[in-house]
C-alpha positions in Angstrom: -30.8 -13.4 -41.5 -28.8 -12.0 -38.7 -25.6 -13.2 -38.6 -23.0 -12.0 -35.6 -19.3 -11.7 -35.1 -19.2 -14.6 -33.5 -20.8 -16.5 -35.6 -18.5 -15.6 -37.9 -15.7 -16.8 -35.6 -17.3 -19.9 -35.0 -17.4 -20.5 -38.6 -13.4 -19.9 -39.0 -12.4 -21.5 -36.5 -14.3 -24.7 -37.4 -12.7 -24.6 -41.2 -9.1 -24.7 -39.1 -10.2 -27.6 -37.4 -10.7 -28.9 -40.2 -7.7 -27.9 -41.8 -5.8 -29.1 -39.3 -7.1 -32.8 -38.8 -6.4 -32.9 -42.8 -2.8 -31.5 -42.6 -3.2 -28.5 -44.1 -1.0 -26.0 -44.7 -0.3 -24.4 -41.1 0.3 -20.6 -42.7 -3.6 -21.3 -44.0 -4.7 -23.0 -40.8 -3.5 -19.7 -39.0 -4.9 -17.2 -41.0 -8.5 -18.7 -40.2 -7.7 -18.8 -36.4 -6.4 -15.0 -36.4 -9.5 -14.3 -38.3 -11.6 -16.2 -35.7 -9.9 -14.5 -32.4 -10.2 -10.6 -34.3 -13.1 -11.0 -35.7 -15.3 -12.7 -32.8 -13.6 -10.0 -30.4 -13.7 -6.9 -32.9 -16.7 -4.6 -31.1 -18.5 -3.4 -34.3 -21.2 -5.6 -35.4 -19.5 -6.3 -38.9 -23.5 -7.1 -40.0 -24.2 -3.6 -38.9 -21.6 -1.9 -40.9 -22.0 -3.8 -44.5 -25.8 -3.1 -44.2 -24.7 0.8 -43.2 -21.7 1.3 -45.5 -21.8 -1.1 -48.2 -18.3 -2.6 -47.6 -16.4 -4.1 -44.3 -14.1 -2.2 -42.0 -10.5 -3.1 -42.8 -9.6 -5.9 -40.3 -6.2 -6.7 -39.3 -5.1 -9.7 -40.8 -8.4 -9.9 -43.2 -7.3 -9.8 -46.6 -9.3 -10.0 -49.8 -10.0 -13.9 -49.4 -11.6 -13.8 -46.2 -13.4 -10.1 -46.8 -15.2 -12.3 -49.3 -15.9 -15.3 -47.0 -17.6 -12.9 -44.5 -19.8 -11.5 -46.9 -20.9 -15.4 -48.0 -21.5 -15.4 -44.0 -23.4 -12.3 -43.9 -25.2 -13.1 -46.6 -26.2 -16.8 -46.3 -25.1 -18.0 -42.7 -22.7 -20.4 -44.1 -19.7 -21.0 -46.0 -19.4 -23.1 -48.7 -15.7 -24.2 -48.0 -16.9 -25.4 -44.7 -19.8 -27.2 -46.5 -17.3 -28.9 -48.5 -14.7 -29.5 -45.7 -17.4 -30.9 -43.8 -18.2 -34.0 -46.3 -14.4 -35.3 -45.6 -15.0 -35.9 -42.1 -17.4 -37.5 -39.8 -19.5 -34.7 -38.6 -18.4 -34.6 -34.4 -14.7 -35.4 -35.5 -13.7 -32.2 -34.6 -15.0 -32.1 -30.9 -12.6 -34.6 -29.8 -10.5 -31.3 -30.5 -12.3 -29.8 -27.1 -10.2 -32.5 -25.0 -7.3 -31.4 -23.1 -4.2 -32.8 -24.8 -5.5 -33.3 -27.8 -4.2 -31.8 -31.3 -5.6 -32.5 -34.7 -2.0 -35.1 -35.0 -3.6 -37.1 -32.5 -7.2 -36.8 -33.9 -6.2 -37.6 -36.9 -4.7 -41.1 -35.8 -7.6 -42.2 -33.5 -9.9 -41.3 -37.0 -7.4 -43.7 -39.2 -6.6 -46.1 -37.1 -9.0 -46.6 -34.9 -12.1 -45.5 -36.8 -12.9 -43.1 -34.0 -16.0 -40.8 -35.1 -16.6 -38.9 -32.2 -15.9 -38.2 -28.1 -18.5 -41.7 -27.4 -16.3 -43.5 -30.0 -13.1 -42.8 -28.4 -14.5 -43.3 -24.8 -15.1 -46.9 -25.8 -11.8 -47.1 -28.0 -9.9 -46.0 -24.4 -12.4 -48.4 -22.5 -11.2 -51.1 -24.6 -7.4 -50.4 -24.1 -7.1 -49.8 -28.0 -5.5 -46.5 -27.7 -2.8 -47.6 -25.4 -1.8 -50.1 -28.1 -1.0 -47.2 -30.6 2.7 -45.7 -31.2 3.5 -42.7 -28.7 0.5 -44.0 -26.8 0.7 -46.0 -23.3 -1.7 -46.6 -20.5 -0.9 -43.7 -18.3 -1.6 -41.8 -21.4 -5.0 -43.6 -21.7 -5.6 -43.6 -18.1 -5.3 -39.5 -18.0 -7.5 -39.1 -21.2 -10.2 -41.1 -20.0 -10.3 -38.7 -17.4 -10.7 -35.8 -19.8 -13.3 -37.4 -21.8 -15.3 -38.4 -18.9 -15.0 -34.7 -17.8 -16.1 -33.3 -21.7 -18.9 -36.1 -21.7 -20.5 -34.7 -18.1 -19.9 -31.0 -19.1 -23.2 -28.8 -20.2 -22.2 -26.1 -22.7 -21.9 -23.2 -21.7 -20.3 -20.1 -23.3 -17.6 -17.7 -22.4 -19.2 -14.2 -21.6 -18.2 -12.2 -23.9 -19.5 -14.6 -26.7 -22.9 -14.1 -25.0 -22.6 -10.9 -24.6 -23.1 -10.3 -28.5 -26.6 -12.6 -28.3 -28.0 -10.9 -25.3 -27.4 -7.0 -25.9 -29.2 -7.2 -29.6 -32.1 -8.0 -27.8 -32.4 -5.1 -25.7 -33.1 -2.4 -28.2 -35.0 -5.0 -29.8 -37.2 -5.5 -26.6 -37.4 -1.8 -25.6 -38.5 -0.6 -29.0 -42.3 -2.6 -28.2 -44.7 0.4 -27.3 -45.2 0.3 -23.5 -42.3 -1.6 -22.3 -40.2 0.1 -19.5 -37.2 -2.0 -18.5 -35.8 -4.6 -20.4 -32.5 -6.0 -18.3 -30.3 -9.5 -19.2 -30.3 -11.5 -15.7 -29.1 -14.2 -14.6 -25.0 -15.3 -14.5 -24.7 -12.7 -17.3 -25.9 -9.9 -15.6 -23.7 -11.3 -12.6 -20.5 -11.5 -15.1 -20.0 -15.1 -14.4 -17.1 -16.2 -16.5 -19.3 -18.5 -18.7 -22.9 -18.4 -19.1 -25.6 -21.4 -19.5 -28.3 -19.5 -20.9 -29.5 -15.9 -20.6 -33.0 -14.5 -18.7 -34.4 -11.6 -19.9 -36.3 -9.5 -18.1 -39.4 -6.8 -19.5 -41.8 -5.0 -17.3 -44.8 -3.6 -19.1 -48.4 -3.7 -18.6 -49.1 -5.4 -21.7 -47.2 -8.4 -22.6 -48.5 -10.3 -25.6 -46.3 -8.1 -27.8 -43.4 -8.7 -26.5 -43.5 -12.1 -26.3 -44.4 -11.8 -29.8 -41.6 -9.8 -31.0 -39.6 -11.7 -28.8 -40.3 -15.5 -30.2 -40.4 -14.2 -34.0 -37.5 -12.3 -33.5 -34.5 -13.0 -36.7 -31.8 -14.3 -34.8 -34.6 -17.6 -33.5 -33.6 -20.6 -34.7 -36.7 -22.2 -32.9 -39.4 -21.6 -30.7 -39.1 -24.0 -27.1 -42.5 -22.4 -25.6 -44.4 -19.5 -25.8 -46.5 -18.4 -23.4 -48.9 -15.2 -21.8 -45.9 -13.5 -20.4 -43.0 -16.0 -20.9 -41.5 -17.9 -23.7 -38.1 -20.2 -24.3 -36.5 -19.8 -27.5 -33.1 -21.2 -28.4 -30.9 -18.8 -31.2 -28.7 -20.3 -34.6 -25.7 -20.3 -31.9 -27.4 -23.1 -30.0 -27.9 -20.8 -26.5 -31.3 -20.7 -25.1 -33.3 -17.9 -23.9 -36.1 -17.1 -21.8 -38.5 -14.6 -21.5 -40.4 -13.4 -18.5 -42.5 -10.5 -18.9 -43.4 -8.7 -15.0 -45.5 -5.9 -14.0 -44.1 -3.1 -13.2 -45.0 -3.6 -9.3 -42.7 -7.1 -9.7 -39.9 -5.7 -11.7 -37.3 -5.2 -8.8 -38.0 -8.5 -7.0 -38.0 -10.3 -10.5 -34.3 -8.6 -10.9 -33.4 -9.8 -7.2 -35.0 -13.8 -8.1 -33.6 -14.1 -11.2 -30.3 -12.4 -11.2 -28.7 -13.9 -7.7 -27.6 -17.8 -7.8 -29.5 -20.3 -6.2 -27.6 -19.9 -3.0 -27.9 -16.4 -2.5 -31.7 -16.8 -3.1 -32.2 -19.5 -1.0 -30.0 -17.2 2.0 -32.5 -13.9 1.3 -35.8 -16.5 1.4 -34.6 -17.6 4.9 -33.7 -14.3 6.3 -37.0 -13.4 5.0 -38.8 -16.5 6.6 -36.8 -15.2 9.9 -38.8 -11.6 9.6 -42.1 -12.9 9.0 -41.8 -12.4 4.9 -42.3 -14.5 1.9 -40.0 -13.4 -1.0 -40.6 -14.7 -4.8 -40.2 -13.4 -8.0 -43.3 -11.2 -7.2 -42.1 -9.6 -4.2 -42.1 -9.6 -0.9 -45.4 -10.2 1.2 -46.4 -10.1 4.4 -48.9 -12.6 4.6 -50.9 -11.8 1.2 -50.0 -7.9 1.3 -47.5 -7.0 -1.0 -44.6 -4.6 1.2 -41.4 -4.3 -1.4 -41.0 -5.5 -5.0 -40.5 -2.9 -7.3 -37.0 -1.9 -7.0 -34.4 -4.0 -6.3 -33.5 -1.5 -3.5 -36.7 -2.0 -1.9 -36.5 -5.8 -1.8 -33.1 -6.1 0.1 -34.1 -2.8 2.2 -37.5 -4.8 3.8 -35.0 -7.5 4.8 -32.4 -5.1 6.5 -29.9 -5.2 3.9 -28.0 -2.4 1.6 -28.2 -3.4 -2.2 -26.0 -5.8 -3.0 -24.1 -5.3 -6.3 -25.3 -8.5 -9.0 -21.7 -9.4 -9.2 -21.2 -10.1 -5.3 -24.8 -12.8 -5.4 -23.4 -15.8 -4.9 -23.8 -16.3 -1.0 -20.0 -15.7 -0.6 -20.6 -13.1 2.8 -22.0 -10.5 0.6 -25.5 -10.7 3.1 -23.7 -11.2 6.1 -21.8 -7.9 5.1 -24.6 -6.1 3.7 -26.7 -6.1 7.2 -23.4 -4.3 8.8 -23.8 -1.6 6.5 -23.0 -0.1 2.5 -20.6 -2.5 0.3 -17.5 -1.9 -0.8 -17.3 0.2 -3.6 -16.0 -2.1 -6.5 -14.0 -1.1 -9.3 -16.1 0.2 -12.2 -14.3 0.4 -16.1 -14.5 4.3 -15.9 -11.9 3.7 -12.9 -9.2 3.0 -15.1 -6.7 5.4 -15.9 -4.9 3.1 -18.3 -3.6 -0.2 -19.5 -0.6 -2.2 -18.7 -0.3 -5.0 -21.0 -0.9 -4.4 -24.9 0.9 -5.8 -27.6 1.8 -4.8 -31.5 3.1 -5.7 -34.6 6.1 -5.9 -33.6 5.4 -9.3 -32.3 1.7 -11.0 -32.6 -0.4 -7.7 -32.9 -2.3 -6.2 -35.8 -1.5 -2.7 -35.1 1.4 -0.4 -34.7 2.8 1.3 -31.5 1.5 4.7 -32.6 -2.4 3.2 -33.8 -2.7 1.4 -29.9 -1.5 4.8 -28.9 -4.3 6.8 -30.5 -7.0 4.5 -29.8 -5.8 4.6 -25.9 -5.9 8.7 -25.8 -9.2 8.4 -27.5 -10.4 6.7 -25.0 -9.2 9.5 -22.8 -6.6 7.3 -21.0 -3.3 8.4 -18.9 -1.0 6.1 -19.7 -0.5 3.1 -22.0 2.3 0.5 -21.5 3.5 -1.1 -24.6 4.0 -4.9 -23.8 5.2 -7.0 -26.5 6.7 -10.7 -26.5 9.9 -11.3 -25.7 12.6 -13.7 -27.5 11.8 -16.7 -26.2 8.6 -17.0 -28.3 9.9 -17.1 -31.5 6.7 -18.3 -33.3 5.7 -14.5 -32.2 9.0 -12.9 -32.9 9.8 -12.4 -29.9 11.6 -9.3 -29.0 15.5 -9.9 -28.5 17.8 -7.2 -26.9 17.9 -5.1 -30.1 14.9 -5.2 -31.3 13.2 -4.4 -27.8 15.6 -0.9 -28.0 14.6 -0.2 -31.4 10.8 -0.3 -30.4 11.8 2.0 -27.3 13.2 4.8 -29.4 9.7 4.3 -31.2 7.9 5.1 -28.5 10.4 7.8 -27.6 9.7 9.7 -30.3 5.8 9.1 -30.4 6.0 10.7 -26.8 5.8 14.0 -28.0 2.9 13.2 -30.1 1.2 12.2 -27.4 1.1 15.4 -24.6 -1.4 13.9 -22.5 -0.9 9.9 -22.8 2.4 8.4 -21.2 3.3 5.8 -23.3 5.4 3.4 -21.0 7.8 0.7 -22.4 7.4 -2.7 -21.4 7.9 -6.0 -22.3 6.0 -9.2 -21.5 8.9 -11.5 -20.3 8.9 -15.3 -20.5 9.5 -16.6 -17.1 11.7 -19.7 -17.8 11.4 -23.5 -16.4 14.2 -22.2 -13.8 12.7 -19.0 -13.2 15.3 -17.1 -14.6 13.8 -14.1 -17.1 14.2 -14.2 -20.5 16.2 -10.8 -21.2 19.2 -9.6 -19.4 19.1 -7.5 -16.0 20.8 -4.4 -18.4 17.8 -5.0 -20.6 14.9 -5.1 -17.9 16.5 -2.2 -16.0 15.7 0.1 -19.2 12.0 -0.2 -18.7 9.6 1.5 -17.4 7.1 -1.9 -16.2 8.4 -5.5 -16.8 5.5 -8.3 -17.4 5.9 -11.7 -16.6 4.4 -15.0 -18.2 4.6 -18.4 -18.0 4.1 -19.9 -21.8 5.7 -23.2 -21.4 5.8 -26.2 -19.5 2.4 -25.9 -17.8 2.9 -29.7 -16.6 5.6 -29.2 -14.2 4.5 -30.5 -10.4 2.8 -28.0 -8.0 5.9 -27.7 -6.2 8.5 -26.9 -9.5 5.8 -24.1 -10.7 5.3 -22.4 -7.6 9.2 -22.4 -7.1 9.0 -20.9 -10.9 7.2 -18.0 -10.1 8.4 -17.4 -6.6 11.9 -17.0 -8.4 10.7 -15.2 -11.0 9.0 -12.3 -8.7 12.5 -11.8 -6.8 13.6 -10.4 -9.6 14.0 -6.5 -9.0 12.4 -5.6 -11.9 9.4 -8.0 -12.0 6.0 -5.8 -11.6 3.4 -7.7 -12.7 2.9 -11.7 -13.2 0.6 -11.8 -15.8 -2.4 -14.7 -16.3 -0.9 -16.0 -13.0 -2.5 -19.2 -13.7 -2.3 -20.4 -17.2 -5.6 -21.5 -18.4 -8.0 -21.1 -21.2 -11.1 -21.2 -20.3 -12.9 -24.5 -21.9 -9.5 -25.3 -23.4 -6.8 -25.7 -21.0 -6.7 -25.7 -17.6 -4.6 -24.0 -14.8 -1.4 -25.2 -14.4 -1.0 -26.8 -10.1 -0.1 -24.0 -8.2 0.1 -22.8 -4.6 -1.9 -20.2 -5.0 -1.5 -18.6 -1.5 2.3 -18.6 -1.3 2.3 -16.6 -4.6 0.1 -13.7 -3.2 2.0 -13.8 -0.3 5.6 -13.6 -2.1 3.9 -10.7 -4.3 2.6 -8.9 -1.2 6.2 -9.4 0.1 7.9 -8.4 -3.1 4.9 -5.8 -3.7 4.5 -7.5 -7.5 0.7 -7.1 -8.6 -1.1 -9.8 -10.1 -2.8 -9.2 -13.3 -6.3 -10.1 -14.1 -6.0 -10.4 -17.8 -9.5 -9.3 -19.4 -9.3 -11.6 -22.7 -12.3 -13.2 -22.5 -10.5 -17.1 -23.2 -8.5 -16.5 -19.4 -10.4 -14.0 -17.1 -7.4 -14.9 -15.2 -7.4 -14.5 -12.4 -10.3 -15.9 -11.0 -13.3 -14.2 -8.6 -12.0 -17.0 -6.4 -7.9 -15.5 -6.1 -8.7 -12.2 -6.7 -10.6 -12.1 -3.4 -7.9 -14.4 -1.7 -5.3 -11.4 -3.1 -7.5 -8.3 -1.6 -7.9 -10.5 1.7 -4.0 -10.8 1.3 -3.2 -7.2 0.6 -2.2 -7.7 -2.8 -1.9 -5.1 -5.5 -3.6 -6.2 -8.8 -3.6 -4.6 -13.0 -6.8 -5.1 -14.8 -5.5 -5.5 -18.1 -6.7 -6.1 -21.8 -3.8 -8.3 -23.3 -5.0 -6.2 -26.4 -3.1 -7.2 -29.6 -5.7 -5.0 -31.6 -7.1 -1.6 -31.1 -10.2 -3.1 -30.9 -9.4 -5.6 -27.8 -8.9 -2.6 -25.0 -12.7 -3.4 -25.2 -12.0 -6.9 -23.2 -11.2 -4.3 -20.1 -15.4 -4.5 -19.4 -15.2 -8.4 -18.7 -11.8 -7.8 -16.6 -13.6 -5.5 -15.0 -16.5 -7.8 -14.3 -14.3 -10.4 -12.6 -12.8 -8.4 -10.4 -16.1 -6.7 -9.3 -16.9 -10.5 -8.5 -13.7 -10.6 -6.5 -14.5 -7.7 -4.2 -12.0 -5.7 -5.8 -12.2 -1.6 -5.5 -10.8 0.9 -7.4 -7.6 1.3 -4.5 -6.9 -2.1 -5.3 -6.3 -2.1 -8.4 -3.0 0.1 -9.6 -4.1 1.2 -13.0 -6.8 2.7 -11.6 -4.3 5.2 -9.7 -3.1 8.6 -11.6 0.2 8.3 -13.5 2.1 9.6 -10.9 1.3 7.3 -8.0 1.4 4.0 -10.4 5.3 5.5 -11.2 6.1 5.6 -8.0 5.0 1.9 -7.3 6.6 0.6 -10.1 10.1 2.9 -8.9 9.1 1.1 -5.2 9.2 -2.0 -6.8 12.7 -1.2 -8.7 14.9 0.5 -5.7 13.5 -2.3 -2.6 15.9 -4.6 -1.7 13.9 -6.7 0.7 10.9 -7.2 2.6 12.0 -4.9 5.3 11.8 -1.7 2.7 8.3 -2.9 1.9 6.9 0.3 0.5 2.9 0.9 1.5 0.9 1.7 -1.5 -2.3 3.7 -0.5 
């Protein structure tokens, strides 16, 4: 049975679901969701290594307990203390727990006193005015969660990218190792890094097919077979994502890539510019009349209709083809572009590993510079950093330095930006630092106008650099917090702060959307990782990813610059006193 990471997580973070509609023991309820978040993020296939090794790799915050529930995963695909958590509850209970504003408290009531079951159950509970009769309930309260639920009701699933990510790539060597096969490539909104993906499209060119629709359907990780054709099948996986196989020849490969990889706008824009030269363009290639003229490179489909290639990320029929017939794209930002990382947490606060292990695992990775980012005071259910502590772990790092010849490890701090938009350290304590991080982490319901006002405070500050997650959300659990998007970008292009876009695959924040609203603006932004393991500088390839879909390039994006030149930005950023010193960063 084969049995992934984020199966795993899945698994964990339904048992503190569970836990937590019961009233479990919050210390217990954690340990499961810290569990869920490393393990479902940690980049070795856990399966791989027990078959290889005999034993687990030692996991931050995995202790003997949960070593031995992942090997009852591994083993059987399921957990017996699930199984039996399961047989409390009603079985969709827990998916009211996907609602905006609701915690297991909540839950928990509508269960008891309402004898809600599930998300239809409460939708006719809220119909029928019965939740605005219950304590700390009232009808604006009901009016705003019918909203939600109606939302949750018409939303497919879909799953965030990186979670696909660990489906899809198996299937590659799996695909490639059938004798004859030549290409196998993952299409669709994955290959075009959307944020969350539907379902994935694989694509195989080979001369002979039956085999690898063979391999494809009986393959381990099938929960069942949809269809099965000559040269396509439909399968859907234990995680509940479909798949679907197309098998090409070798002559259709490129135009398959172009057909199935662009979105259904970009398509439709290529079959008209087509139709405008006299061409028909499918999956098959491009004809004129019933000869065949392009189709076996990508390159050769968008150079017969007068176009340079057009990176997947940029298919969406945003301007990409309108730019592309002027001439080459930009260049976007690629992960090897990165010199470094400017958000990373440790121990010291919610991270699993110490200063000196995210230190080695950044120069491994052949990096310049590493900025050591931990909480600050204000989140105390992290430990937040106070004053003294925040010096302590900066003569830490001072004396790691030497350690380290060819990494500058930078100290940092990611600062709560409070409801006024005051910082939450003193000026004496910023003005130590090398970088200073800002984050909203509370009152995400203040009014468009008091959250803008927030943040535009917050990024006069002298020492502000970067406002990190500018938005807020969590992708299929909360959403952005009301914000005036364009007066931010311009304040940070006035107060040259960058804006990150934090690579964690739960906020991919910011969006395609605002990063191309912040090049268009001439703002600076950091791709960062948000790492609080080793293991989570990984999440730079999906940061990456939405930035790419954001037109960004590498002279956007400062930790893509040498050491020297991001130092002199931040310094910039330090020493200005108003717009009129604006320093140019280029």
């Amino acid at each position: 049975m084969l049995v992934h990471n984020a199966d795993i997580a899945r698994i964990f973070d339904q048992v503190a679901d569970l836990l937590e509609v019961r009233g479990d023991n919050p210390f217990r309820v954690r340990a499961y969701r810290n569990a869920a978040r490393t393990v479902g993020e940690w980049g070795e296939s856990l399966s791989e290594a027990l078959s290889k090794t005999g034993h687990l790799p030692r996991i931050p915050g995995v202790g003997t307990d949960l070593d031995g529930k992942i090997r009852e995963i591994l083993s059987t695909g399921r957990l017996s203390a699930l199984d039996k958590l399961q047989k409390e509850f009603p079985p969709h209970l827990t998916d009211l727990l996907e609602i905006p504003g609701l915690g297991p408290k909540k839950v928990r009531t509508f269960y008891e006193e309402l004898g809600v079951h599930d998300i239809n159950g409460l939708y006719r509970a809220l119909r029928d005015h019965r939740v605005a009769k219950l304590r700390g309930f009232g009808p604006r309260s009901e009016e705003r969660l019918i909203k939600s639920v109606e939302a949750r009701l018409a939303k497919v699933r879909r799953y965030k990218l990186a979670t696909a990510a660990q489906y899809a790539r198996p299937l590659v060597p799996l695909l490639k190792g059938v004798r004859g096969v030549r290409e196998v490539v993952v299409a669709g909104s994955f290959r075009r890094m959307k944020e969350t993906v539907g379902d994935l499209d694989v694509l195989v060119t080979t001369e002979d097919p039956e085999p690898v629709v063979q391999s494809f359907v009986s393959w381990e990780g099938v929960d069942r077979v949809l269809a099965s054709g000559s040269t396509k099948a439909s399968v859907v996986l234990s995680s509940g994502i479909q798949v679907d196989l197309r098998v090409m020849p070798p002559t259709s490969f490129g135009a398959a890539l172009v057909y199935f990889t662009g979105s259904r706008a970009h398509n439709i824009a290529l079959r008209r510019l087509a139709q405008d030269r006299g061409l028909k363009i499918n999956e098959y290639g491009v004809f004129r009349g019933k000869t065949l003229v392009a189709g076996e490179t990508e390159e050769s489909v968008y150079r017969i209709l007068g176009l340079s290639i057009i990176p997947p990320e940029l298919r969406e029929d945003r301007g990409e083809i309108q730019r592309s017939a002027r001439g080459p794209l930009p260049a976007l930002v690629s992960l090897p572009d990165l010199k470094g990382d400017l958000h990373a947490h440790t121990r010291r606060t919610d991270g699993h590993n110490s200063v000196r292990e995210m230190a080695e695992a950044a120069r491994d990775r052949g990096w310049s510079y590493l900025a050591i980012t931990d909480h600050s005071r204000r989140l105390t259910m992290v430990h937040g950093l106070g004053p003294a502590a925040l010096r302590d772990q900066g003569e830490e790092i001072d004396r790691l330095r030497s350690l380290f010849p060819d990494l500058a490890l930078l100290k940092g701090i990611e600062v709560d930006i409070l409801e006024d938009g005051q910082l939450d350290l003193p000026d004496s304590v910023l003005e130590s630092l090398d970088l200073v991080v800002g984050a909203v982490h509370s009152k995400f319901s203040l009014s468009r106008a008091d959250q803008t006002t927030r943040i535009l405070r917050a990024m006069d500050h002298p020492r502000f650099n970067i406002l990190a997650h500018p938005t807020g959300r969590l992708i299929g659990e909360r959403e952005p917090y009301d914000l005036d998007m364009l007066r931010v970008l311009r304040k940070a292009r006035e107060r040259q702060v960058a804006l990150e876009v934090n690579a964690h695959p739960e906020r991919l924040d910011l969006t395609d959307i605002y990063c191309r609203m912040a090049k268009d603006e001439g703002v600076r932004l950091a791709i960062n990782s948000d790492a609080h393991t080793t293991g989570e500088f990984d999440n730079l390839e999906w940061g990456v990813g939405q930035a790419r879909r954001g037109w960004i390039e590498a002279s956007d994006v400062i930790n893509a610059r040498p050491l020297g030149e991001l130092l002199d930005f931040l310094r910039k950023r330090k020493t200005r006193s108003g717009p009129e010193d604006e320093a140019k960063f280029v």
